[in-house]
N, C-alpha and C positions, 0 to 999 in steps of 0.2 A: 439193832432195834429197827421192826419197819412197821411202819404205819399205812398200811398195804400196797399197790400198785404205784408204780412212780408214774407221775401225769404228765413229766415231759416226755418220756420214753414215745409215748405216741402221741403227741402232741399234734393235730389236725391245724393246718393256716387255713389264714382265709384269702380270696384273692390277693389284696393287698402284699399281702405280708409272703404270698406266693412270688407275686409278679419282685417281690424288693429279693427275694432267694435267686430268683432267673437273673435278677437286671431288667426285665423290660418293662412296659407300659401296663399297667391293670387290665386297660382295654383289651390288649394281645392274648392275656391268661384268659379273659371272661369268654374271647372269640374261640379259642383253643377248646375252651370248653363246649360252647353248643356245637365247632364240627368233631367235638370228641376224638381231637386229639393228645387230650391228657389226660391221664384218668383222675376222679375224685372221686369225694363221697359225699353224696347229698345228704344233708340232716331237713326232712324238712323242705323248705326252699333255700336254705345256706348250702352253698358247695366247700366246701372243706378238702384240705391237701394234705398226705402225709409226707413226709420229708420224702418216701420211697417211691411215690409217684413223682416227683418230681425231678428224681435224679434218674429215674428210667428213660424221663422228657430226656434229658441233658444227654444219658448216655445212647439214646435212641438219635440224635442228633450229631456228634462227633463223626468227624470228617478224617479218615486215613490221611498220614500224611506220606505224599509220593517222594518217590526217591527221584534225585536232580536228572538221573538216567530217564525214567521214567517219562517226565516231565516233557525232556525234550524230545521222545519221538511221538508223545502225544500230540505236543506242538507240529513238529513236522508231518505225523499221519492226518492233519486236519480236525483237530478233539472239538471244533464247531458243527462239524459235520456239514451234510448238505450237499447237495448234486455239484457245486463246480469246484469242490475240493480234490486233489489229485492225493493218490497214496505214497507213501513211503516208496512203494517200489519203484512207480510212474518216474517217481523225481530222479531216484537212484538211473532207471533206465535213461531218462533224459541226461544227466551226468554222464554217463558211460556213452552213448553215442556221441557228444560234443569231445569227447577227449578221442574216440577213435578216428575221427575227421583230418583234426590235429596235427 
């Protein structure tokens, strides 16, 4: 039996009910919107969210996660970067002179 179109299927939020699917503040969703970094859809002057704008936020946003290898030659290479950071090799070379001294 159907009694046409299902209405939750595309069910549009509204901020609120946006920002309670993220977690964050309504304010964050309302500001995200004027620098158009989420997409909606205006009706109007209502902005309105499809569940699939919002999980492209989510999934535009997910951070790789590094392997414990990885990790620690970023540490050691300097991952703050910036002129008085020394490299991987510098160090390495510095070890290897101190131990030919020896």
């Amino acid at each position: 039996m159907t009694d046409g179109p299902n209405p939750t299927a595309r069910h549009l939020l509204t901020i609120d009910e946006a920002a309670a699917f993220l977690n964050v503040p309504a304010r964050w969703v309302s500001e995200a919107v004027r620098q158009r970094r989420v997409r909606c859809t205006r009706i109007g002057k209502h902005v309105r969210f499809r569940l699939e704008h919002l999980e492209e936020l989510v999934t535009a946003g997910e951070q790789p996660v590094a392997s414990p290898a990885l990790s620690a030659v970023s540490q050691l290479s300097g991952a703050h970067g910036g002129p008085d950071c020394e490299s991987v090799d510098d160090r390495q070379l510095a070890v290897t002179e101190v131990g030919d001294d020896a």
